[in-house]
N, C-alpha and C positions, 0 to 999 in steps of 0.2 A: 544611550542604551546600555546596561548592563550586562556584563561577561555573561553568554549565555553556558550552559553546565549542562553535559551528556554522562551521564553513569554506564560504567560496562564492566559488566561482570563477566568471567569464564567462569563456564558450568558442567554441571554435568546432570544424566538423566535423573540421577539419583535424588538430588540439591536442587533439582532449577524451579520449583514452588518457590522455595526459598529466597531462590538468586533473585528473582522476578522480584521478590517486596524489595530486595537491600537495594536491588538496583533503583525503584521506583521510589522511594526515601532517597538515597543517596540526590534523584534528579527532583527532589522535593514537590514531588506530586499533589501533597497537600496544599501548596501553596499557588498552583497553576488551575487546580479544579477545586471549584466552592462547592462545599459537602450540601448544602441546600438547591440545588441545581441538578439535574438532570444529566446523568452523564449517556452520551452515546458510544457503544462501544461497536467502532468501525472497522470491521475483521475483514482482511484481503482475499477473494476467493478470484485467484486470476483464471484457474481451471476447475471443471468438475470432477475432475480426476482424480486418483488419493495418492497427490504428489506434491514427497516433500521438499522445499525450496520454492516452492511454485504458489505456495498457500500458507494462509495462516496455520499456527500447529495447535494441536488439544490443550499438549502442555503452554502456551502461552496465553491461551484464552483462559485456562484454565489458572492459570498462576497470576494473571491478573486481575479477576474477578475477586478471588482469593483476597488477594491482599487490597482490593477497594473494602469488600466488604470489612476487613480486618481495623481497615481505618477508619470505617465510621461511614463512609458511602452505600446507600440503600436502594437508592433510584437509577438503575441501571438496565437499558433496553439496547440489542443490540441490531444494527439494523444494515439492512443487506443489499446489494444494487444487482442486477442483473448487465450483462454485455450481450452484445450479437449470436456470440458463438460460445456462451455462459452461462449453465444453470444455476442461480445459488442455491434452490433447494436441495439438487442433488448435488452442490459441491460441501456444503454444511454436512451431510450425511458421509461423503466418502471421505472429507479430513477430521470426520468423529467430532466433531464441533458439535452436534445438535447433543448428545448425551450431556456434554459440558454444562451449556443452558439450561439442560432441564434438571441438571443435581443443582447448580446453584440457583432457580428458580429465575432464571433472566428471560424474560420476552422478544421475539425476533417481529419484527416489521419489517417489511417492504417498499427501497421507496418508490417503486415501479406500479403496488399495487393501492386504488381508489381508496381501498379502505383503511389503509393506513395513513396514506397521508396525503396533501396537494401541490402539485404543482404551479408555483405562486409568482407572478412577476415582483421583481428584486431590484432596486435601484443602489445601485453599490455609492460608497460615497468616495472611494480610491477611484482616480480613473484608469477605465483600463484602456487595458494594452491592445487586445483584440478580441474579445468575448462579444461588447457591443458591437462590433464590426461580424462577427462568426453569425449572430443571434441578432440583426437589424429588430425584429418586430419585438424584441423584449426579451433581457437575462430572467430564467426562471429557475424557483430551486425550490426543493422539498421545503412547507411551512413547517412539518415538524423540528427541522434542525433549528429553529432559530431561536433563540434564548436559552440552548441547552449547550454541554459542554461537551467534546466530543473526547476520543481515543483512540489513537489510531494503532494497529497494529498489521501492520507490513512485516518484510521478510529482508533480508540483506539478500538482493540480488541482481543480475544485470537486465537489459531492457532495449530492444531492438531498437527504439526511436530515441530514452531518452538517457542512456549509457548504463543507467542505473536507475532502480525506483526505489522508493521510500516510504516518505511520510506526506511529502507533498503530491504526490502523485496516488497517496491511496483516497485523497479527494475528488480524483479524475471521476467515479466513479457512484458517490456518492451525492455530488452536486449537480453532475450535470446527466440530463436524460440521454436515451437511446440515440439521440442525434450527436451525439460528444463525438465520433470521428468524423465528423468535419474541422474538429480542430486540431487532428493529427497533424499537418502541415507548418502551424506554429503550436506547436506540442507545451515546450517551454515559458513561453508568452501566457500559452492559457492556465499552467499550473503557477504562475505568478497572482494574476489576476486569480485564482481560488484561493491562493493565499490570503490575498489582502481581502476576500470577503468572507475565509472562515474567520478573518481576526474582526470582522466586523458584527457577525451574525452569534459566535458563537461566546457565552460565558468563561470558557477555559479550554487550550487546546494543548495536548499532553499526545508523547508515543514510545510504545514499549514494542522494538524491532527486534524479531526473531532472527539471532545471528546462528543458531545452532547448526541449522542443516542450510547452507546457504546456494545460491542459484547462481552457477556459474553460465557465460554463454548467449543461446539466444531468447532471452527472457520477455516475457514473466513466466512463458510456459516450457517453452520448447530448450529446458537447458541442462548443466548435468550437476545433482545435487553433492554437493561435495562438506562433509561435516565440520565443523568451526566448533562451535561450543560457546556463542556468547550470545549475552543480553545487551542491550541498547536501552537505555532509556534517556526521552528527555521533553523540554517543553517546548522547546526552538525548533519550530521543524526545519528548518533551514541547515539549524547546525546538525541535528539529529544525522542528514542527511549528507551530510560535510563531512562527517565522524565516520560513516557507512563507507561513503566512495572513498574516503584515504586509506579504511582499514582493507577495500576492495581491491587499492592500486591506482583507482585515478585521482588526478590532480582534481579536487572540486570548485575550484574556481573555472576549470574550462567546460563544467558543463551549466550548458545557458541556465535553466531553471536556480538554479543555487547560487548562481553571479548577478543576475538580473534581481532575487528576492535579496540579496545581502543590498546589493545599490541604490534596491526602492526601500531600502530600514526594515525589511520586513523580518527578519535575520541575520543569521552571522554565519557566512560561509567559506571564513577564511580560518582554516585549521588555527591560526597561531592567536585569535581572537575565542576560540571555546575554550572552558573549560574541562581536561575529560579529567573524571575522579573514577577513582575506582581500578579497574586493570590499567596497567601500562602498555600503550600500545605505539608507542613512539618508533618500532622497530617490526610492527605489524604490515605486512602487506603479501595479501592471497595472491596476486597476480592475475587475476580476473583478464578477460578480456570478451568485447561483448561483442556478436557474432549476428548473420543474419540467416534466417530458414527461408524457405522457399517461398513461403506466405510472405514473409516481410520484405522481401527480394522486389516482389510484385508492385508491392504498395509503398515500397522507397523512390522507386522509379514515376509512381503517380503522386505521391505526396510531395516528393524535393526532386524529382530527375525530372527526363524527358517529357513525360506524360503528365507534365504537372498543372497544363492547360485545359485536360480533361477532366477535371474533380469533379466540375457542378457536373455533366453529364455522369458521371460513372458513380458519384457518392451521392446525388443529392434526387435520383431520379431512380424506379423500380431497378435501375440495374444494379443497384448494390447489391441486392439478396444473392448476385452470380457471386461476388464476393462472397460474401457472407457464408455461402451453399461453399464456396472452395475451401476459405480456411476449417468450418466443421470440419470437412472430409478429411482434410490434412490432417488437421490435429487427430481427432479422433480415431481415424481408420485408419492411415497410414503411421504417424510419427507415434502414438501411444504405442501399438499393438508390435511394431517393427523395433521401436528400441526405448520407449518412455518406460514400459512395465520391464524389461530389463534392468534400466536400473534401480526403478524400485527394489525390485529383488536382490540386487547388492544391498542397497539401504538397508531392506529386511534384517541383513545378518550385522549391522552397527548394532551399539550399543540407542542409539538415538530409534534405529528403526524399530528396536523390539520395545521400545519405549512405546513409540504408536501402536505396537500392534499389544500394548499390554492396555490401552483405552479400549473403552465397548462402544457398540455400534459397529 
């Protein structure tokens, strides 16, 4: 396998159009996504909230659209997943996402909604790890993804279950339907097994990770955005994501997803095996530490603790929506309105926040 190559640029609001193309040249984009192919462009929307580190930003959806179209890529639809306690429509509209799409004239699909696409049984040809065990009666995935090249754009930030998320984990969401927390409990396992079937399904898989405003804490949602100023680019989701948690502070061989895909060749997730071009980051580390909130307190205790015998009755049968109905309320009512839109309102005053609030929408 060849040295895989992560580009990272430091930016600023001013340049990071910019930054976006040198970094995606730099991680040879042209050469991971075939210009005759269909690229999906897979934006993180972890809340509906307009919070930054927690979601994809304008400027990177925006800066990389930019610079596909600049190189010659024409066929670009970006396509959207919904979660339990996640609107994408209204999270596209509160991180200013949807204005983006409609100046560069890009298409959203749903892969939750009939008319966009189906739900298709899928015989992987990696075996997996636990997916056919999660999903006895059959692995199924959106038919639109397959033959097309995807893109993922995640956030540098931490992650209640799986220390950190990325690039491999913003498949979590995209491949697997509404019943995907059932595979909370081997979280790791099933983001491997995604892996080995986005590299079977898809023509070219590529990720451009927004380091700017980054998520410290208890993430995806509930953390405190704290401003970096870098781009991430690259074609290894493995290393992509290897690059992330060193520049975060963890060691990323000790988190399972990024050990287990570097072992099955799916990647390279030993720092001294990438290549990074571009910033120097040999002396980088935010100090990150990832945290848990009240909601994931609950569901740590039934996914890996005590209550761990309970899952099929509590996830697998109408009592989930008790969940479901609890973290809404948390997030929304309580933790948003008591201290999420707080810090928003610091953010506001960064040079990064006024950057968002200089997008319309």
């Amino acid at each position: 396998m060849a040295r895989p190559k992560v580009a990272i640029v430091k930016t600023t609001p001013e340049t990071v159009l910019d930054d976006i193309q040198s970094a995606m040249k730099m991680a040879d984009v042209e050469a991971a996504l075939p210009k005759d192919k269909t690229v999906i462009l897979k934006d993180n929307i972890s809340w509906h909230m307009p919070f930054l580190s927690a979601n994809t930003t304008p400027w990177q959806l925006d800066g990389v659209i930019g610079s596909l179209n600049a190189a010659g890529y024409s066929d670009l639809v970006c396509v959207q997943n919904r979660t339990v306690v996640t609107d994408p429509r209204r999270g596209v509209r509160a991180m200013k996402l949807a204005p983006v799409l409609e100046k560069h004239d890009v298409p959203t699909k749903y892969n939750f909604d009939p008319r966009d696409m189906a739900w298709v049984h899928y015989e992987p040809k990696h075996k997996m790890r636990v997916l056919d065990k999660i999903f006895p009666e059959g692995i199924r995935i959106p038919d639109f993804f397959s033959g097309k090249s995807i893109l993922h754009l995640p956030t540098v930030k931490c992650h209640i279950y799986t220390t950190m998320t990325g690039a491999m984990k913003n498949a979590f969401g995209g491949l697997l339907n509404s019943r995907r927390h059932q595979c909370h409990s081997v979280i790791h396992e099933t983001l491997v097994d995604l892996l080995a079937i986005q590299q079977e399904i898809h023509t070219g898989i590529f990720t451009v990770m927004d380091g700017t405003i980054c998520g410290n804490g208890a993430g995806p949602r509930t953390m405190t955005p704290v401003p970096k100023g870098y781009m991430l680019a690259g074609a290894d989701s493995v290393a992509i994501d290897a690059v992330s948690a060193s520049m975060m502070g963890f060691e990323p061989m000790d988190i399972g997803c990024i050990r287990m895909a570097h072992e099955a060749g799916l990647g390279r997730g030993r720092r001294e095996e990438i290549d990074v071009v571009g910033e120097d980051i040999g002396e980088i580390n935010f100090g990150f530490t990832w945290r848990q909130n009240m909601v994931s307190r609950v569901g740590r205790m039934i996914w890996f603790g005590p209550l761990h015998n309970l899952q099929r009755l509590l996830f697998q049968t109408q009592l989930v929506y008790l969940f479901v109905l609890g973290s809404f309320l948390y997030h929304d009512y309580i933790w948003w309105p008591m201290k999420g839109r707080r810090l928003m309102r610091g953010i506001a005053g960064t040079p990064w926040g006024k950057l968002f609030n200089e997008y319309p929408g």
